[in-house]
Phi, psi and omega in degrees: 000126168305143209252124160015018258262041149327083174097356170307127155240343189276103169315336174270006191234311174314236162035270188290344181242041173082008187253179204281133176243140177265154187275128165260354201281359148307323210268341175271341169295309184277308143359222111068316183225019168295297185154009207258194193211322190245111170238142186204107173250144199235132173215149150324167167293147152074042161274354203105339177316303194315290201280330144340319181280331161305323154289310173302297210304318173326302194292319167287349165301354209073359193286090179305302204283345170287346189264339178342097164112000116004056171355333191260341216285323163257020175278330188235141181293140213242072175230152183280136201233131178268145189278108165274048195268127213246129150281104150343304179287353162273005179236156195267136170210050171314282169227156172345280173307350179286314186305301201312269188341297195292336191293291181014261167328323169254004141303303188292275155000301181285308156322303172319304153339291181288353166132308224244162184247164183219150183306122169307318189276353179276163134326167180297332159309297190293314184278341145342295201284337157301325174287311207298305190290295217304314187288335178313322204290352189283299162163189184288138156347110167248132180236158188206113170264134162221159188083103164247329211249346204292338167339304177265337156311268212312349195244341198292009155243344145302075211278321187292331156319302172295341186243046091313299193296304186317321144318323152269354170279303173318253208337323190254013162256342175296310186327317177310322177239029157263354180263029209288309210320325166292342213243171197208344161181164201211092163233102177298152136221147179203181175276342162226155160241133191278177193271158173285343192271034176218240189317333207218041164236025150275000196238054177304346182253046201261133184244110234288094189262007209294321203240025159282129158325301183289002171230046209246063159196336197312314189247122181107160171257091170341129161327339183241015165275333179297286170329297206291273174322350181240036205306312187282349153294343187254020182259141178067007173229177192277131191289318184294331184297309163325288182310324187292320178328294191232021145293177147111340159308153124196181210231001179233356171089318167257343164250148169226155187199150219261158203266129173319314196273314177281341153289020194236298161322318193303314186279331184288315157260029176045040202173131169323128156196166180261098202272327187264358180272303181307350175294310207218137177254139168246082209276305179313294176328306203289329166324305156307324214280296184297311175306329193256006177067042168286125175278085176340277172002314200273347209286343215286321208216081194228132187247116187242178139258152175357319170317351224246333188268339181242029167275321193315132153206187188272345192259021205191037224284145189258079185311264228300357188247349160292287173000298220282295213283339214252348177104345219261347167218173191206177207249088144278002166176133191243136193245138181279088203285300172212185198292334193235015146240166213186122174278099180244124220256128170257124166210190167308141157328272218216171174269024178248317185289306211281338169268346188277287177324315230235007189254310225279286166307335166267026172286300184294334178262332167295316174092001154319113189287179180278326165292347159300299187322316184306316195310305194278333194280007185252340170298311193282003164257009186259332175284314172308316170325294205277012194080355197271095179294335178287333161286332173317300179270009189278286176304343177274349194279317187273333157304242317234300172321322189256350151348114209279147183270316173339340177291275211339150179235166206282287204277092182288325183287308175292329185294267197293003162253014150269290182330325207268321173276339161274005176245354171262355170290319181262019174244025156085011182269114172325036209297104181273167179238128179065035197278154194285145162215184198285337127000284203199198162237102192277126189288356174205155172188105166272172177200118177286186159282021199215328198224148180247102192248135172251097201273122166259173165229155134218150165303133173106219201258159193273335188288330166298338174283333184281348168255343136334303166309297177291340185295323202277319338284066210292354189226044168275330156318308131307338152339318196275315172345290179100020169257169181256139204248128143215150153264175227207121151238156200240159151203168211222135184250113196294337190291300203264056165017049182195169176310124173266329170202191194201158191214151181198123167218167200242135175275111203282142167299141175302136165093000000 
């Protein structure tokens, strides 16, 4: 059994000391040999980008015998390139000028590597397109960037830092297509794509691959790559328990794939956890979430079009299209509107994003920690077990009480039936939200295996929410169920900020 590749990026040390590699190298083979030249694929963190870049650079090297055994190994002629491969994360950008410097300087560094010196008095700019010609006399150029964005990822609530920075990456990526004559392939990868009128429009002929079909698998593990390679790893545990966990990416809507780190930690430590999450806290993000008034509800299920994928910039920022570059959302189905438009309905990967995400904001909207939360959301699935609604509203009554009053936000109504849905989403309960029925809209409606509660809210007294319900007859819908329906109206008392009362009553089944 092959030993793990936990935090491995290097194809060549992976390879040679045993450790387990999924073959990717078909999907670098069609890569590799379309005819194109500028390539930019955007994946989340700890997807795998490094090492894919770690692989070209092998592969362009001639290193033939590392591929040995290989899908690739005899497909392609084994000629040697000389390499430019620049990692982001080894270079310094603290501030503009450190960015300035540090390129240089591995500029300089690199060259050094090759034998030759580079002009002292150029710039970062100018010695870049100098490594580039100086390396030609070699054969043509391959340069393979990765991490291209972290200068500006690492900076994006720092706005004036990130588009300083962002301003010297545009500058030392236009050198790529004043170099094309030199150069023989270009493969960027990072964690966001920025709009082209910003990093990459001087570099126009680049070709964008993150959401094409044929490279949607390229990156991540295929459900039958899990099957094939973990074969001896899947005895005694359940396959379906996995797929739900860590499956669940894609970038096509039709292929999907499991996140590499949390299927990698999952088998090495013989137990669930939220492994990819747990990597990067998005503290920020969630920040965003609040600031920009994202109605939480919509994140679960959000329908954009294509724009969406080429918006982000710093001077602009698109939360839902950060979601989606950053991993934390993914193309579950894309519906075909005409021949040149297209609906693509974004929600979670998997159930390890959507419960780490859904702790962390309602942590932030509560003022909680998440393990104070684990406590209360387990009071509350015990009153639900037993039916007991009173206990039920005793703990929200008591979340809603310790609230920070700084927390609390201007839509008091919209507040509290987000708080309410995010603590019945973790606690595994199927909750709609707003759902439509030919009346109207009911703001909430759950189901146990025995009960269908239909919940309204308003400020102010309970008995209107609750005759909203019956007037509209919201729970006619349900009937056919063979459950027992109560409904439930809420009201919110603006003074003492919490549910001031709540009314319940049960809809007798027809018959």
């Amino acid at each position: 059994m092959k030993k793990l590749p936990i935090g491995m990026q290097t194809f060549g040390r992976l390879v040679s000391e045993n450790y387990l590699y999924v073959d990717k190298t078909k999907d670098i083979y069609n890569l590799i040999t379309q005819g194109g030249q500028y390539y930019f694929i955007s994946r989340p963190r700890r997807f795998g980008k490094s090492l894919l870049v770690s692989t070209l650079k092998e592969l362009f090297s001639g290193n033939k015998e590392l591929f040995k055994g290989l899908w690739i190994y005899d497909k392609i002629d084994w000629k040697k390139y000389p390499v430019i491969s620049i990692d982001f994360t080894m270079i310094s950008y603290e501030t503009p000028q450190q960015l300035e410097s540090s390129l240089k300087r591995f500029l300089r560094d690199l060259a050094k590597s090759w034998g030759f010196t580079l002009n002292k008095e150029k710039n970062y700019k100018e010695s870049f397109l100098e490594l580039i010609k100086k390396l030609s006399a070699k054969g043509r150029v391959v340069v393979l960037v990765d991490e291209y964005d972290k200068p500006i990822i690492e900076y994006v609530d720092k706005k004036d830092t990130a588009m300083a920075n962002r301003d010297i990456l545009k500058a030392f990526y236009e050198v790529l297509k004043a170099a094309d004559e030199y150069l023989e392939f270009v493969f960027i990868t990072g964690v966001s794509k920025f709009s082209k009128v910003s990093i990459f429009s001087g570099l126009n002929n680049l070709n964008d691959i993150t959401i094409d079909e044929q490279y949607s698998t390229m990156l991540g593990y295929t459900h039958e790559e899990i099957l094939s390679y973990f074969e001896d790893r899947l005895k005694g545990k359940c396959i379906e328990d996995i797929k739900k966990w860590y499956n669940g990416y894609s970038w096509d809507g039709r292929h999907f794939v499991y996140n590499p780190l949390s299927v990698l930690l999952f088998f090495d430590k013989g137990k669930f956890g939220n492994y990819w999450f747990s990597t990067g806290t998005p503290t920020f993000l969630i920040k965003l979430i609040k600031d920009h008034k994202i109605d939480v509800k919509r994140i679960e299920n959000y329908e954009t079009n294509k724009f969406i994928f080429d918006s982000f910039d710093i001077d602009r920022i698109n939360v839902f299209s950060l979601l989606f570059q950053t991993g934390y959302l993914t193309i579950k189905e894309i519906k075909e509107v005409s021949p040149t438009q297209s609906i693509y309905r974004l929600s979670y990967p998997n159930e390890e994003v959507k419960e780490s995400l859904l702790e962390y904001i309602a942590a932030d909207f509560t003022g909680k920690y998440p393990d104070e939360l684990g406590y209360l959301i387990y009071e509350l699935q015990q009153g639900i077990n037993r039916g007991d609604i009173d206990q039920f509203f005793q703990v929200f009554k008591s979340i809603f009480a310790a609230v920070p009053y700084d927390i609390f936000i201007e839509e008091r109504e919209a507040y509290y039936h987000t708080v309410i849905y995010l603590i019945l989403k973790l606690m595994g309960i199927n909750i709609d939200a707003e759902v439509e029925t030919n009346l109207g809209r009911m703001d909430a409606v759950f189901e146990t295996g025995s009960h269908v509660y239909l919940m309204e809210f308003k400020m102010g007294k309970a008995a209107g929410a609750l005759a909203q319900i019956k007037e509209n007859k919201y729970y006619e819908k349900y009937l056919s169920l063979s459950k027992t329906i109560k409904i439930i109206g809420v009201g919110f008392d603006l003074e003492e900020r919490n549910i001031g009362e709540y009314l319940i009553e049960d809809i007798p089944c027809p018959g």
